[in-house]
C-alpha positions as CSV (number, residue, x, y, z in Angstrom):
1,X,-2.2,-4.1,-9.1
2,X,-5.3,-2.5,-10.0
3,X,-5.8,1.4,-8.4
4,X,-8.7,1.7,-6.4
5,X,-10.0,5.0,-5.3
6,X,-11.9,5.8,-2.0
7,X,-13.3,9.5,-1.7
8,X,-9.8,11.1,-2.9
9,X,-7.7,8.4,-1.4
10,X,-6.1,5.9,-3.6
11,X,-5.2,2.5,-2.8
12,X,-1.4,1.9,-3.0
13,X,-0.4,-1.7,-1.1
14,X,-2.3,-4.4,1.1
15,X,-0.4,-5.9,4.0
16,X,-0.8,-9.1,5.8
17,X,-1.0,-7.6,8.8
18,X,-1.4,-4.3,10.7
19,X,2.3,-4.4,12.2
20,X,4.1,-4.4,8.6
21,X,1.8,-1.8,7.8
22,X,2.7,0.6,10.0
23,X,5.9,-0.1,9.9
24,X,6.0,0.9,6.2
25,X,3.3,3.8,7.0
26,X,6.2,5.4,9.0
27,X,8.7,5.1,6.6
28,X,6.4,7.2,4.2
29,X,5.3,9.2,6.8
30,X,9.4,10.2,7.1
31,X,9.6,10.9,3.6
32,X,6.8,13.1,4.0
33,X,3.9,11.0,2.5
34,X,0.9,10.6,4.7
35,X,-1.4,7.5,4.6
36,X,-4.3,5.9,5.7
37,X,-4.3,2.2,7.2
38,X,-7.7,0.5,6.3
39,X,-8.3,-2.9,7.7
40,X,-10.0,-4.9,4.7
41,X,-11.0,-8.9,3.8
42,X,-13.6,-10.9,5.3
43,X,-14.5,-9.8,8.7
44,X,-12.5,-6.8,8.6
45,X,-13.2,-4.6,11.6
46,X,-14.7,-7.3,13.6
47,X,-11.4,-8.8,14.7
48,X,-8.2,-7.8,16.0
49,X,-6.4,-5.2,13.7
50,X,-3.1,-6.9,13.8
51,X,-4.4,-9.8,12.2
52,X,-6.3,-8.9,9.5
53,X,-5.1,-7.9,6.2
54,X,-4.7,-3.8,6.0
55,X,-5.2,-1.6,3.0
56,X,-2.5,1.5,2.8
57,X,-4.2,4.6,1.3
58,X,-2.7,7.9,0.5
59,X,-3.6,10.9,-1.6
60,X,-4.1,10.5,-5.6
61,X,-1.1,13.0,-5.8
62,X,1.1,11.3,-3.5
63,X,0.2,7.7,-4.5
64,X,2.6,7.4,-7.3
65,X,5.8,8.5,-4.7
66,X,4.4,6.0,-1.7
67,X,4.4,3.1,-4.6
68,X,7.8,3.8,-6.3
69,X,9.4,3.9,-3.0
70,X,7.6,0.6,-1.8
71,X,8.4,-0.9,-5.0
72,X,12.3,0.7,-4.5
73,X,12.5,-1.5,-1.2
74,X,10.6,-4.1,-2.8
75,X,7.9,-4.3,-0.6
76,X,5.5,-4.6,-3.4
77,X,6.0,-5.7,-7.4
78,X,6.9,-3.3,-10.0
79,X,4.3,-3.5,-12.9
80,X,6.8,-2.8,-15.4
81,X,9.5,-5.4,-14.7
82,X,7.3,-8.4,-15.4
83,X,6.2,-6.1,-18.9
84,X,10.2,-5.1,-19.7
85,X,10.8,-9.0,-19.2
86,X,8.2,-10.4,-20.8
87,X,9.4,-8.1,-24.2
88,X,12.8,-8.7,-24.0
């Protein structure tokens, strides 16, 4: 995934849909890791929030703890499995 920065937030995941985003913003948000839920795509902003695809934002220095424990409950891909597989 490539990191994308906005102001001093930091891209971590996109979601299909506002629910499953804020489901997974709460389970950050219990660890102690807030974030920002961005509506994003075509249109975004000019439909209904649950149905457009949502951008979860966080802090540069809490980024890297929102997207290990995403990737931990495989809610997103770990970059370095496909490169440790692809060596070995």
């Amino acid at each position: 995934m490539t990191e994308q920065t906005q102001g001093d937030l930091e891209l971590v995941a996109t979601f299909p849909n506002y629910i499953e985003a804020q489901v997974w913003a709460d389970m950050l948000a219990r660890e102690g890791i807030a974030v920002k839920l961005m509506p994003s795509g075509p249109g975004a902003g000019l439909a209904t929030v649950e149905f457009e695809m949502i951008q979860m934002m966080t802090t540069v220095d809490q980024a890297a703890a929102a997207r290990d424990m995403l990737i931990a409950y495989n809610v997103i891909p770990d970059p370095d499995a496909g490169a440790a597989g692809a060596q070995g």
